[in-house]
N, C-alpha and C positions, 0 to 999 in steps of 0.2 A: 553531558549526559542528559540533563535535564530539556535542553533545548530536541536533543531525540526521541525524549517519548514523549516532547507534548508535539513535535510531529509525527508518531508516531499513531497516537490515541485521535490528531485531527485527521489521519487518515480513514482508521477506523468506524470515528465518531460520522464521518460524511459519507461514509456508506448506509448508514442508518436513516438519514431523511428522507424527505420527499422529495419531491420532483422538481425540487428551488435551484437544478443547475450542479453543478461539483463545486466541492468544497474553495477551490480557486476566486471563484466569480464571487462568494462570500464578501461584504465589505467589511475594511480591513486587510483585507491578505496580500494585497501588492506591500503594503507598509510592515506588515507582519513578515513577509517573504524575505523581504528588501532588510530589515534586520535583523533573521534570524536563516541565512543562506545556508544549503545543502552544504555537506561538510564533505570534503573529499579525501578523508586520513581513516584508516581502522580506529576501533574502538582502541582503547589504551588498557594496559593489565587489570586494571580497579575494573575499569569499566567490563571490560571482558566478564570478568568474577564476578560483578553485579548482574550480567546479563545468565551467565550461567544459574547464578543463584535463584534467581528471579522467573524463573525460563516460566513457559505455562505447562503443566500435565496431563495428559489427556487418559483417561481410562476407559477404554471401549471392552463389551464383551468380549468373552471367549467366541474366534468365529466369526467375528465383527469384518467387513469388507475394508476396514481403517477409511482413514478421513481424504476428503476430496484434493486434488493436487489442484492448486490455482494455475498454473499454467495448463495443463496435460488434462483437466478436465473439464476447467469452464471457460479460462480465455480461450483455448484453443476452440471451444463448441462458437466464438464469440464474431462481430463484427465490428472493427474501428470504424468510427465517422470523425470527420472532419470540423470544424467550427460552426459550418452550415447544413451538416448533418448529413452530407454526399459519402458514401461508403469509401473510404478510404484502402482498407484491404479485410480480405475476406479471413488470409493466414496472420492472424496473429499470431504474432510471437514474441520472447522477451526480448531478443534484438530490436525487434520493431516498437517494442511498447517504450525500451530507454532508449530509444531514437526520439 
């Protein structure tokens, strides 16, 4: 669980900088990667129940347009590039972002 939200917040936290590159190219992170690998199993009942408990809340006014869909509002307005910065695809999609 612990190992998910500190990948979780270095997501987060690597939207926030400058223009030093994604959070990846950071040194560290191939060793950091390399021992702490994406998990391929659901959360477990604790963990579930932590995640419920825990959730975040949002309170918007009465009338409020509600919060932006990250797929359907801004990947999709978005454009993939490649390693050397050549557009890759114009449609992004979530298929294509976990490709």
């Amino acid at each position: 669980m612990a190992r998910r939200a500190i990948a979780l917040l270095s997501l987060v936290l690597a939207g926030c900088g400058g223009d030093d590159g994604n959070f990846s190219q950071f040194p560290g992170f191939d060793e950091y990667f390399a021992a702490n690998p994406p998990v391929e199993t659901v959360p477990t009942a604790v963990e579930t129940a932590l995640l419920e408990r825990h959730r975040p809340r949002v309170f918007l006014p009465p009338g409020h347009a509600g919060l932006i869909g990250f797929y359907e509002d801004y990947i999709a307005s978005g454009t993939l590039h490649d390693d050397a910065g050549a557009v890759a695809s114009d449609d992004v999609t979530p298929a294509l972002l976990n490709a």
